[in-house]
N, C-alpha and C positions, 0 to 999 in steps of 0.2 A: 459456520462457514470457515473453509480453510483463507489462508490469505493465496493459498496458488489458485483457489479457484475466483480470483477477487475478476470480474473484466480489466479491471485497471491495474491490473498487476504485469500484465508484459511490459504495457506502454511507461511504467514507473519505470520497470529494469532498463529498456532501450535507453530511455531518457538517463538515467543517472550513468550507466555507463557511456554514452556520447558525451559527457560531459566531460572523462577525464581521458577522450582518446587523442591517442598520440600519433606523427607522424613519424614517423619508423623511418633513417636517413644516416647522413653521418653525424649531424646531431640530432637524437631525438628529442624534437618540440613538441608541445602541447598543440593539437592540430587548431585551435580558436586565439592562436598568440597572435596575429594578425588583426583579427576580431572578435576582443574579448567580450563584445555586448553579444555577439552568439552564443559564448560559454555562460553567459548570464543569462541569459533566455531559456536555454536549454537545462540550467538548473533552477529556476523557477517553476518550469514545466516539470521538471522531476518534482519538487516539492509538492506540487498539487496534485496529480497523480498519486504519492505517495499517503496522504492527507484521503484525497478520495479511497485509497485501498482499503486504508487504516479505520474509516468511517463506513465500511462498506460491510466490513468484517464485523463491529461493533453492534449495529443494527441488528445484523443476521443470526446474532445468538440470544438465545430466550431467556427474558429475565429470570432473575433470583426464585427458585421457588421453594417455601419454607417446608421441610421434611413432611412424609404423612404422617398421621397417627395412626393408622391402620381403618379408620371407619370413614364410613362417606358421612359428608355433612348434609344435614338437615334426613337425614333416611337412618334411624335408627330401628332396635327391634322393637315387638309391640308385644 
């Protein structure tokens, strides 16, 4: 499984980019400088999201499988 196709892959991007949005002014601030427990929220929220994509992608691919040797097992010729 690709990671774009993960469910949890917008809501990581949304998350870790509102984390560092800014507000655009004559000085541009950090838009959570006011209230930095939202920028903490909102990057814990990014974390686990991220965690969730990361583990979601990991599952979905097929384990290790050791080379063939070219014969099916247990069915040889007679």
């Amino acid at each position: 499984m690709s990671i774009h196709r993960s469910s949890f892959f917008v809501p990581a991007v949304v998350f870790t980019l509102s984390v560092f949005a800014v507000r655009l002014g004559d000085p541009v601030v950090w838009m959570w400088r006011d209230q930095p427990i939202v920028g903490i929220l909102l990057l814990g929220a990014a974390v686990v999201f991220w965690l969730l994509v990361l583990r979601q992608v990991r599952h979905a691919r097929p384990p290790f499988e050791p080379p063939s040797t070219g014969q099916q097992q247990g069915r040889g010729r007679r």
